[in-house]
Structures are given as C-alpha cells and as structure tokens.
C-alpha positions as CSV (number, residue, x, y, z in Angstrom):
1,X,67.4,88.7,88.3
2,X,70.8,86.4,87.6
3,X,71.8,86.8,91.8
4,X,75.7,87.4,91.8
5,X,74.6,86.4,96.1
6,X,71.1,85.8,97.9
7,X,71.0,88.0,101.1
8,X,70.2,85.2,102.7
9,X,73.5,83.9,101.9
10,X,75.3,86.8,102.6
11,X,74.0,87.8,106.0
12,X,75.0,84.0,106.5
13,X,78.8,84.0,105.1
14,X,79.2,87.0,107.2
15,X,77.7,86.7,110.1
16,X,75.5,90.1,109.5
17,X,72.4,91.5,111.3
18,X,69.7,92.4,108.5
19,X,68.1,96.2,108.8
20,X,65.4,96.7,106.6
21,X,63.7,95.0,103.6
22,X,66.3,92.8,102.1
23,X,66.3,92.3,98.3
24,X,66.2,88.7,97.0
25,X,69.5,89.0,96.1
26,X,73.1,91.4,94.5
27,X,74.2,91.5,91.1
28,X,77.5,92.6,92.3
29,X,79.9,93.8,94.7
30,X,80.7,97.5,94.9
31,X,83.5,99.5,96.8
32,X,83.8,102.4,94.8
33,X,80.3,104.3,94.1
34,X,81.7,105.9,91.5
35,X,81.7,102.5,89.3
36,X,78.8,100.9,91.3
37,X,76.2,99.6,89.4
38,X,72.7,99.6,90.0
39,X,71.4,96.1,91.9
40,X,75.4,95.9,93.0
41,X,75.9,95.4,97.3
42,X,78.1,98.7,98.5
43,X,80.6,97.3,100.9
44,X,81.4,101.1,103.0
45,X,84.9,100.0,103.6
46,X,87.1,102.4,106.3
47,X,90.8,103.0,103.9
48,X,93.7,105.6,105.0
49,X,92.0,107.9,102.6
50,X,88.3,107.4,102.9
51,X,85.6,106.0,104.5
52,X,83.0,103.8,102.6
53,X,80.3,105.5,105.2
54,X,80.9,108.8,104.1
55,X,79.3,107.5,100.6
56,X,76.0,105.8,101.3
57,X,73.9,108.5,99.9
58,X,75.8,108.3,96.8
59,X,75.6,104.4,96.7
60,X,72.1,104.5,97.4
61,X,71.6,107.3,94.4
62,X,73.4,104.9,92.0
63,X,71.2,102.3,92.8
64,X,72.9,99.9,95.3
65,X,70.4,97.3,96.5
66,X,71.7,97.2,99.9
67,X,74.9,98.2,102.1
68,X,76.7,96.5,104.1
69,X,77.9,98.7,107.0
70,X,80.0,98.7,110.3
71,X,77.8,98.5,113.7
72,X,79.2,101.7,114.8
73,X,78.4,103.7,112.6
74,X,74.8,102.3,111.9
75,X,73.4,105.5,114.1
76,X,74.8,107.6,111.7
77,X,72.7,106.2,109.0
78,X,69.9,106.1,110.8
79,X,67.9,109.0,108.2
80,X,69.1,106.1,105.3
81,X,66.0,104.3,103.4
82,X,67.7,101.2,101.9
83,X,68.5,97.8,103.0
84,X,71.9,97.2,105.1
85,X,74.0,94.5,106.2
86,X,75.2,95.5,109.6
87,X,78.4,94.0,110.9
88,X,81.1,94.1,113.1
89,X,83.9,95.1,110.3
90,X,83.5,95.5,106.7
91,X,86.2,94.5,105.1
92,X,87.1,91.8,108.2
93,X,83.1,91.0,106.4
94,X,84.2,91.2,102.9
95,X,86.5,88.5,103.3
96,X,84.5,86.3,104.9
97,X,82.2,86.6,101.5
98,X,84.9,85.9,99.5
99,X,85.6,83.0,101.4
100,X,82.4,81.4,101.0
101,X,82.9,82.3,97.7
102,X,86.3,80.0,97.3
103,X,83.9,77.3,99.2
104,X,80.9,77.2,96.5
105,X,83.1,77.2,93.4
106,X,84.1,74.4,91.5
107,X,86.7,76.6,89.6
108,X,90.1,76.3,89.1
109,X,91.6,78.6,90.4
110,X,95.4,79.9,89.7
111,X,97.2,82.1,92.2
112,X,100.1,84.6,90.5
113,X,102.2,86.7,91.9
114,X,106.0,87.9,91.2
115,X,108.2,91.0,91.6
116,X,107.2,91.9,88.5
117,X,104.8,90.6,85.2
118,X,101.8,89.6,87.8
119,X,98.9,91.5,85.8
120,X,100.4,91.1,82.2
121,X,100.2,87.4,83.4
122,X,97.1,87.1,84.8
123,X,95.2,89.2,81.7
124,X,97.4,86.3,79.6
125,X,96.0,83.7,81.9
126,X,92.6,85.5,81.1
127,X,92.9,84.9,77.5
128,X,94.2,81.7,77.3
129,X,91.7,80.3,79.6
130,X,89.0,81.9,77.9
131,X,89.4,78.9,75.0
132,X,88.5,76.6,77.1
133,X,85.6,77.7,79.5
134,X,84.7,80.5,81.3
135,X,87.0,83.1,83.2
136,X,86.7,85.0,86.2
137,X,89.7,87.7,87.0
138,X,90.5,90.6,88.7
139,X,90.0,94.1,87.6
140,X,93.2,96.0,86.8
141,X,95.9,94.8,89.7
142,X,93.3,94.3,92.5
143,X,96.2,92.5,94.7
144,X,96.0,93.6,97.9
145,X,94.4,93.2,101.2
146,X,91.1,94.6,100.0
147,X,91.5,93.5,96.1
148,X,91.8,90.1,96.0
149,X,89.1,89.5,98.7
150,X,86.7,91.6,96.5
151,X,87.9,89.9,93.5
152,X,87.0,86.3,95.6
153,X,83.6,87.7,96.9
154,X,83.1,88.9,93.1
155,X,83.9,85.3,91.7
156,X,80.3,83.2,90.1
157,X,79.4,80.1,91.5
158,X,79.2,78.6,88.0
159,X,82.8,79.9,86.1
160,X,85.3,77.4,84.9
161,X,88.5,78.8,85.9
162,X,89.3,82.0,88.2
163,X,92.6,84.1,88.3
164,X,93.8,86.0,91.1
165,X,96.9,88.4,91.4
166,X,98.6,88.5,94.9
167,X,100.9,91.4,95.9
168,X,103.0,92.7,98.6
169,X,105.3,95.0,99.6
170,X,106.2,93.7,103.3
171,X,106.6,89.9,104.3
172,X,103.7,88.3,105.6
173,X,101.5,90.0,103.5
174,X,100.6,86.9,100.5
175,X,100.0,84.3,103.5
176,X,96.7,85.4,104.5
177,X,95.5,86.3,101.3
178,X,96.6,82.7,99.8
179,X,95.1,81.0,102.5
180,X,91.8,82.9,101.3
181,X,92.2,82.1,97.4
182,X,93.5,78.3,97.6
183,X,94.8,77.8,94.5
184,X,95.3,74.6,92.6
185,X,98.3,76.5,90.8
186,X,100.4,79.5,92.3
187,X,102.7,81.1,89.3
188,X,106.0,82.9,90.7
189,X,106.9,85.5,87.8
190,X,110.4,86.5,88.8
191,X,112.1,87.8,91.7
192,X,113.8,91.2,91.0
193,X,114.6,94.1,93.5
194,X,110.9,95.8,93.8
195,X,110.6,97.1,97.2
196,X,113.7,96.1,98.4
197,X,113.1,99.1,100.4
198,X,111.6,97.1,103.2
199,X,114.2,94.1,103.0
200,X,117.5,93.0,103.8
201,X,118.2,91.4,100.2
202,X,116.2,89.7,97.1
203,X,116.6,86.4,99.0
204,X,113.7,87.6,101.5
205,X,112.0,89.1,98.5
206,X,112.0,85.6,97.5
207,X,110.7,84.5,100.8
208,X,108.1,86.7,100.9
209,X,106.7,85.7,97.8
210,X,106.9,82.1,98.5
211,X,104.1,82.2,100.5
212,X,102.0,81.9,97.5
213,X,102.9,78.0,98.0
214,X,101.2,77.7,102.0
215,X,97.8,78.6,100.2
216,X,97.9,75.4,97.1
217,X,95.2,72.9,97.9
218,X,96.1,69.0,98.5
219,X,97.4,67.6,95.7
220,X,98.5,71.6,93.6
221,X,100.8,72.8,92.0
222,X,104.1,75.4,92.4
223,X,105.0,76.5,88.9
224,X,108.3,78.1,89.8
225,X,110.9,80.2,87.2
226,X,113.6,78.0,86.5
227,X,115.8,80.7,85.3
228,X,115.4,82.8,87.9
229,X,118.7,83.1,90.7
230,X,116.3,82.4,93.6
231,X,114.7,78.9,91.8
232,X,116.3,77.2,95.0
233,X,114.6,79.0,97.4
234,X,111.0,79.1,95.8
235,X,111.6,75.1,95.6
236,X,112.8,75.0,98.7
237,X,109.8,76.9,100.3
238,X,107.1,74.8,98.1
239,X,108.5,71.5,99.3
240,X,108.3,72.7,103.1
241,X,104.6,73.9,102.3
242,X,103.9,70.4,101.2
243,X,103.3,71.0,97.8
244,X,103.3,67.9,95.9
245,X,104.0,69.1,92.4
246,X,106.6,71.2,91.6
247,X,106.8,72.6,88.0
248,X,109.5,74.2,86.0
249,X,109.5,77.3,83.7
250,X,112.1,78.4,81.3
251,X,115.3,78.2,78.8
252,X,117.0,75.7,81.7
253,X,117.2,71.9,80.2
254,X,115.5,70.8,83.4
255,X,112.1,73.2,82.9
256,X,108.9,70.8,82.1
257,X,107.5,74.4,80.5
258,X,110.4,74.4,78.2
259,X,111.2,77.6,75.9
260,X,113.3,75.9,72.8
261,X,113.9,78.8,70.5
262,X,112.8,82.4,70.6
263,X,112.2,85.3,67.4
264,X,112.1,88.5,69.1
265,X,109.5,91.2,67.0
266,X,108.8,95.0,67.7
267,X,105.7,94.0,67.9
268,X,105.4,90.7,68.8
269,X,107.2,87.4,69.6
270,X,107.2,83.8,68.4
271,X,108.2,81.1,70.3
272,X,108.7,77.4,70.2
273,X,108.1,75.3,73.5
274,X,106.9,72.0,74.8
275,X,104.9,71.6,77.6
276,X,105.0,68.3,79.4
277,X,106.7,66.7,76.5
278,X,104.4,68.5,74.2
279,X,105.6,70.8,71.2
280,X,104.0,74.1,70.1
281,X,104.1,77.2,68.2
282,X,103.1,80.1,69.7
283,X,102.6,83.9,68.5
284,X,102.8,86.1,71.2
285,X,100.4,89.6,69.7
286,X,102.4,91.5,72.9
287,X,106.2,92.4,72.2
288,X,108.8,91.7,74.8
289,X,111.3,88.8,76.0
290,X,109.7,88.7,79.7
291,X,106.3,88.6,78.0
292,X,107.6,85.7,76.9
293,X,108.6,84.0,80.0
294,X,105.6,85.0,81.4
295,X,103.5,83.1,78.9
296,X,105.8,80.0,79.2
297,X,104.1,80.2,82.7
298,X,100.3,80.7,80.8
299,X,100.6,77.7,79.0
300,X,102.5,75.8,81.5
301,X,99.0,76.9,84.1
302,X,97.0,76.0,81.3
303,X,98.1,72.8,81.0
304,X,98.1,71.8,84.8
305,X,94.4,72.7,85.3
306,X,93.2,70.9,82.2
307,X,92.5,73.2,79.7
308,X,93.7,73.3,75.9
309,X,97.2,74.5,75.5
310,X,96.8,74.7,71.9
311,X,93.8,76.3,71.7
312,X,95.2,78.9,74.4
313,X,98.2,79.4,72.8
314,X,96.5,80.1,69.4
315,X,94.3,83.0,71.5
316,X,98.0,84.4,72.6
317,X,98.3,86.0,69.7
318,X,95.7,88.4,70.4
319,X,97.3,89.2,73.4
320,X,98.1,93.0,73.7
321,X,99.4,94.9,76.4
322,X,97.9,97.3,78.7
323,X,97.7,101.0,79.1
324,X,100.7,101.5,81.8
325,X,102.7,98.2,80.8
326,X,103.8,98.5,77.4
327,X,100.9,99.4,75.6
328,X,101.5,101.5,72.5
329,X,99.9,103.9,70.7
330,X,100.7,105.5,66.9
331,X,100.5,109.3,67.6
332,X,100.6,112.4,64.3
333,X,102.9,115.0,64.7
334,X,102.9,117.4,62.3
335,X,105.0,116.2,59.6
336,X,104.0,112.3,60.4
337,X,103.5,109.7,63.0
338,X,105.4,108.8,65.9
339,X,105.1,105.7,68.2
340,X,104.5,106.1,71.8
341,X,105.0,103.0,74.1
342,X,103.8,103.5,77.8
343,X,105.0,101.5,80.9
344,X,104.7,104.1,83.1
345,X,102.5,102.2,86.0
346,X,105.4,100.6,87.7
347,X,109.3,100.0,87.6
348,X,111.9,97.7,89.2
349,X,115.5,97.1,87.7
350,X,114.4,94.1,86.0
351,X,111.3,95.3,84.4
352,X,113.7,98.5,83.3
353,X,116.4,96.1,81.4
354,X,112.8,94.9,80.2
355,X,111.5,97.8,78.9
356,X,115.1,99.1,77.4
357,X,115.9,96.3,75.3
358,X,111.9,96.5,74.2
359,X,113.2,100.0,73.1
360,X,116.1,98.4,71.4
361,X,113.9,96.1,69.1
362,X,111.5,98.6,68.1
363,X,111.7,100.0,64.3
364,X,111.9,103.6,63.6
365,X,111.1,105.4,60.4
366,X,112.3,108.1,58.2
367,X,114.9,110.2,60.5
368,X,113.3,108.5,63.8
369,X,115.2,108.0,66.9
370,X,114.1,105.7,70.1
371,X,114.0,108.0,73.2
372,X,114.3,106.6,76.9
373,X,112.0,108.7,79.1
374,X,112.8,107.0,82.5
375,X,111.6,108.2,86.2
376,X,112.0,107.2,89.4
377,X,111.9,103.7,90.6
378,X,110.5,103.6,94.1
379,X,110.7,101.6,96.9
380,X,114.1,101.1,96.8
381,X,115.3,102.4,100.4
382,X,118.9,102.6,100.8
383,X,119.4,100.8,98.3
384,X,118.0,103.6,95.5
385,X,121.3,105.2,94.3
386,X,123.0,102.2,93.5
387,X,120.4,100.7,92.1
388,X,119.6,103.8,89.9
389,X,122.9,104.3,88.9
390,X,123.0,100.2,87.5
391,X,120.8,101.4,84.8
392,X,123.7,102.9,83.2
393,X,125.1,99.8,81.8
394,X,121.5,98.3,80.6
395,X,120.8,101.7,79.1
396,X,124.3,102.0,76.7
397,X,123.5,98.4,75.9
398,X,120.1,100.2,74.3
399,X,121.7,102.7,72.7
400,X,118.7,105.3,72.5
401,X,119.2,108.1,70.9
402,X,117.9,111.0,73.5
403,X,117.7,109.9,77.1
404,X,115.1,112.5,79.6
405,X,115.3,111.1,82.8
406,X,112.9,112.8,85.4
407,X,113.3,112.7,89.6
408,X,115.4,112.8,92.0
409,X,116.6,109.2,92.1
410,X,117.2,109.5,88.6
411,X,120.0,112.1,89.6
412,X,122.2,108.9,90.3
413,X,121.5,107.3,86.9
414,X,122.6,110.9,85.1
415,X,126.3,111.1,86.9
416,X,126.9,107.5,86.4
417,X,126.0,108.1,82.1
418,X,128.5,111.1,82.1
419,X,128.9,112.3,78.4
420,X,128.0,108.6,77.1
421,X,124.3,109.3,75.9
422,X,122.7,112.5,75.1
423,X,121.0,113.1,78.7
424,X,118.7,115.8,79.9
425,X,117.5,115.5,83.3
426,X,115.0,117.7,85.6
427,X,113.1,117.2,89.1
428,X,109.8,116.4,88.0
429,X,108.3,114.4,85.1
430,X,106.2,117.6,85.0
431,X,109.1,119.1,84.1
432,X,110.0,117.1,80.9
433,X,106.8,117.3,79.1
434,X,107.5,120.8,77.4
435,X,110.9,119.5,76.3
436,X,110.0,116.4,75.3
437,X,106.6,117.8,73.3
438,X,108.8,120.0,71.0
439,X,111.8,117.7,70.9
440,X,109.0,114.5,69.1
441,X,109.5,114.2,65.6
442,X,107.9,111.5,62.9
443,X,109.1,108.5,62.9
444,X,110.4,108.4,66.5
445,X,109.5,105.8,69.1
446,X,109.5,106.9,72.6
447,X,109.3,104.6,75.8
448,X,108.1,106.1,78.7
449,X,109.1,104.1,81.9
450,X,108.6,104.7,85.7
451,X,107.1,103.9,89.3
452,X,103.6,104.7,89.4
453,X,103.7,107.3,91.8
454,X,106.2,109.3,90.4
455,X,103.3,110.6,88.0
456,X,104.9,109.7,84.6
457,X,101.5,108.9,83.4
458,X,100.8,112.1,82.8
459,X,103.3,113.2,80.3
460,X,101.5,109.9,78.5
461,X,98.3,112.3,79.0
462,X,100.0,115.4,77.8
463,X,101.1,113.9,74.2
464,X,97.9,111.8,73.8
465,X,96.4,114.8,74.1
466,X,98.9,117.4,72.3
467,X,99.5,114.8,69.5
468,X,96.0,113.0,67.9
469,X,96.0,109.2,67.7
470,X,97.1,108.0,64.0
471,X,93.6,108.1,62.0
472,X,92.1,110.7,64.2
473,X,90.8,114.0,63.3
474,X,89.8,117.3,64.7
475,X,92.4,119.5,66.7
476,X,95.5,118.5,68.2
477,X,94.6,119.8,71.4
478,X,96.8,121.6,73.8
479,X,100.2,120.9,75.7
480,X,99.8,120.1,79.6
C-alpha cells in the first residue's frame, strides 16, 4: 500500500484516541462518502447541512479504512465494526492534519486568491507547474474553512509544488487559513466588487484579501496586480506583513511580470511578456483578456519558485476552461451547430465586463447572433441595484444581439437598457429556458453568465440535454 498517512501519524498530528484495530495506514482523505474511495480516512465532519456522523455506515460500506469521529458522538457508534480516530473536534482535527502536512513537505507551495479568476488560476498554475515536477491542487474551488485544510491534509509528502485557493466572503476569514498553508508565493488576482454585500467599499475588499501576505514564509513572495486600483493597498499590507519580495503583474511599465503586447482570439490568446527581464511567447488555449492577466501571474509564480517558465508557458496552450467559467461547448440544432459558452458558477461586475467582451470576440456563422443570457449577481447588499444597473454601459459596449436576463436583480439592469438592446426579462432562470430553447438557431453563440446560486447552470443542463453535443448521435433528448 502507497500510505497517503500512517495511523500512527495521524492519531499523532491530531492528538486522537485510537478505537479498534488500526490499519497500517490511508490512501486518502474523504469528507463526502459519496466520492470516498476504498482505503481513504472518512473525516465525519458536523456542516450547517449535514453531519459527517450521520454517514459512517455508508463510509464504512464504501470501504473507508477508518473514521475519524467526535468524542461525543462515539456512543452512538458504538454497534460500528471499523477502526476510528476519536477526537475532540473533527474538523478543529482535520486541520491539525493538514498542518503536519505543510510541516513534512518540501513543496513549494503558492497561495492564490482574488475577487475573481482564483480557480482558473490555480488549474493554470496546475498546468504550468506540471512541466517542471509534480503537482498537488485542490479539487474544484475547495477554498474555504473546510477546503483548503482538506486540500493541506490531502497534500503527498514527496510532490514538488502544491497550489492552494483561498476564499472569503467576510474579513478575517484568509488569515487563519494562510497561516495554515504558508506559502512561498501568495498571487492576488484582482480586486472587484464580489461580496461587497458584507463591506463598506472595495478598499476593505482589498484588505480582506491582503491577508494572503501574513501567511508567506521568511524570505516569500507577494505577487500583487499592478493594474489593479487597489495595487497601493495590497503593497501596502505586504510590506506591513514583512514580506520581503514584492512582485509586480501587468501592462504598467513598473510590472517585473510584464504583458508587452496582446492578440485577442475567440478562442484563444497570444501574448508577448518578459518575466524578470526575460522575453516569451506564449499561447494561451483558454480565450479571454483576464485569462490573460491571470497567466501573467502563472508565469510570474512559476518563475519565483524555480520552475521552467518556458516550458510552462509552452503547456499554456493546452490550457482550457472549466465547466462553469467559460468553458464551451459546440451544440446541433436542427438545421446546424451552435456554440454554447458557460460561466454560470459565479459573477461579479468585473468578471461580467469579462465575460461580455468574451462575447464580443467570439465568431458567429451563417445568420448567427451572440446572445447575453445574464442572472443575478449575488452578494451585492445595498449595493445590488446600482451595481446591476452599471452593466448597461459594458453590455451596449458588446452589442449582443438578444439579451435574456433572468432575476430579480436583473430588474435594475432591464430599466436602465430601455429600448437600446432587444431585452427579455423574467423572475427565474427557470423561466428563460423555454424561450431561449426555441429562440437558438445555427450559427449562434450564446454566453450564459450568473452567481452560482441563482441556478443558471441548469438552463446549461437543459440545452446540453435538448441540443446533442457536435459529433454526437442518438436523440436530442427533451427540454427541462
């Protein structure tokens, strides 16, 4: 068995009270039994939804080689036949295994986080890395107070390089979770108005996210946007941190990770930059100007912990983006194919302009027309009207052809359009997906772009599924 953890070093990074016959040793680290894997540990972690305990009979069905479980609720279990871990608090537990995680590796290990680009950035960081060594990452955007310390507990002893994503949505929420990772680079993507909700103004957005820089080891690095508004503070904050090395990202003459010209595909992109003095050429496979910026800060991470720039910018061109955040898909309708381009996991006003003028650039065929399918953004607090409605400008600037916009923040966006764009607007994404289904025709391009929670994904379901994928056959299938 390759051990992902002994139990003897487990019960010791967490301080745990063995109960029953312990295995030699994990393969992995489980939360969720419904992607457990046999020989993985099941961590029975208490959420608002669930609790972890309610599942040992399923973990121990899917073949978890032990539990680790809560001391109050070890009575319970008392009927269960497998080997536990019994502590005071699970995931207070799990941390401390990803802790002594951090402590055994000789990784290094990049922090990233942003108002916006954080996972297209780390799976870029993925790749590029991957050139030079190996990689370990998180799944999907595991960037919260539970994902990044299974992501650390989940990290080899033996890998070359390790990428986490940090997140928040309230100040004081990076700090502990830095201070877990310790990275030898923390990336700050942008700073836009994402859950300015629970703010005064994007200045303590920028605050909040500067805590990335109190978790960089002696002697680490800040790599900073340079032509973001907020540059000042995010330098500001790393020099009070005491971070000794402070890098630059950007167009701006003073960025060390310099962009010096910039050919803007549907597709893709290709770029000429220099990093530390350094020229390349580099072809971007994912389409999109803040891909871009987000791979000046790749290559410009890359370079800081010692790997090949040129070998990872050569792997960039394979780079492709993800189901939620701009990944696209060549659907048949009836009389020909369409192009369907979904961002619907999250939205912000910056990663909106982003995803317009992605729109913009992208070639129809025949009698095709692009077609903005927008939802709510969330978070937004008292701030969501206005907000909302500054997506007029940004959107005539794109000049779609058909506009759906779907929720009731979205209501603001419709009055401020007037009779500029051909508009139609209901309460529910659920509510467009008829319309939209008979209103696709070949050759079209449609962008579909919201907050997760607003459930836009599953209009992408309902035409996936209505409209077969370009070289697939069988039956359409049905509208949802």
């Amino acid at each position: 068995m390759n051990a992902l953890w002994t139990s003897e070093a487990m019960i010791a990074a967490m301080g745990g009270r063995p109960f029953g016959t312990m295995p030699q040793g994990v393969t992995g680290i489980s939360i969720d039994t419904r992607t457990l894997k046999p020989g993985d540990a099941f961590f029975a972690i208490k959420g608002e939804n669930f609790d972890g305990h309610d599942f040992a009979t399923a973990a121990m069905a899917a073949g978890a080689s032990l539990m680790v479980v809560a001391d109050s609720k070890l009575a319970a279990l008392g009927r269960l036949t497998m080997p536990m871990i019994v502590v005071e608090d699970v995931l207070a537990a799990l941390g401390m295994l990803g802790a002594a995680a951090r402590a055994r590796s000789k990784a290094k290990v990049i922090a990233v986080t942003g108002s916006a680009g954080k996972t297209s950035t780390k799976e870029a960081l993925r790749l590029a890395l991957s050139a030079s060594g190996t990689v370990h990452a998180a799944e999907k955007s595991f960037n919260n107070h539970w994902g990044v310390p299974l992501t650390l507990a989940r990290l080899p002893s033996d890998v070359d390089y390790a990428v986490f994503e940090i997140g928040m949505n309230h100040a004081n929420e990076i700090r502990p979770l830095v201070k877990l990772v310790r990275p030898h680079v923390a990336i700050v993507t942008l700073i836009a108005a994402a859950h300015l909700g629970n703010f005064h103004s994007l200045d303590d957005i920028a605050r909040a996210k500067a805590e990335i820089f109190e978790g960089i080891v002696p002697g680490g690095h800040a790599l900073i946007n340079r032509d973001d508004h907020r540059w000042r503070i995010l330098d500001k904050r790393a020099r009070e941190a005491g971070v000794e090395h402070i890098v630059g990202f950007g167009e701006h003459s003073r960025s060390q990770v310099k962009l010096l010209a910039c050919t803007l595909a549907a597709d893709h992109s290709t770029v000429s930059i220099k990093v530390a003095g350094e020229p390349f050429e580099v072809r971007i496979g994912a389409p999109g100007r803040h891909m871009v910026q987000n791979v000046l800060a790749v290559l410009g991470a890359v370079h800081l912990v010692g790997a090949d720039v040129g070998m990872g910018a050569e792997a960039l061109g394979s780079l492709q983006a993800e189901r939620g955040r701009g990944a696209r898909a060549v659907l048949m309708h009836p009389d020909g194919p369409f192009t369907l381009i979904d961002e619907s996991y999250n939205a912000n006003p910056a990663s909106m302009k982003a995803a317009l003028d992605l729109l913009a650039r992208s070639q129809t065929t025949g009698g095709g027309r692009r077609i903005a399918v927008l939802g709510d953004m969330r978070e937004l607090g008292a701030h969501s009207n206005k907000l909302h409605a500054a997506l007029a400008e940004p959107l005539r600037e794109a000049a779609p052809d058909l506009v759906f916009l779907g929720g009731a923040e979205m209501a603001a966006l419709e009055a401020a359009l007037g009779d500029g764009l051909p508009v139609e607007y209901r309460e529910t994404g659920a509510d467009l997906i008829p319309l939209l289904a008979a209103t696709l025709r070949a050759g079209d391009v449609v962008m579909i772009k919201s907050s997760n929670g607003t459930g836009f994904s599953k209009i992408v379901d309902a035409l996936t599924a209505r409209f077969p994928a370009a070289g697939a056959t069988g039956p359409a299938g049905t509208d949802q």
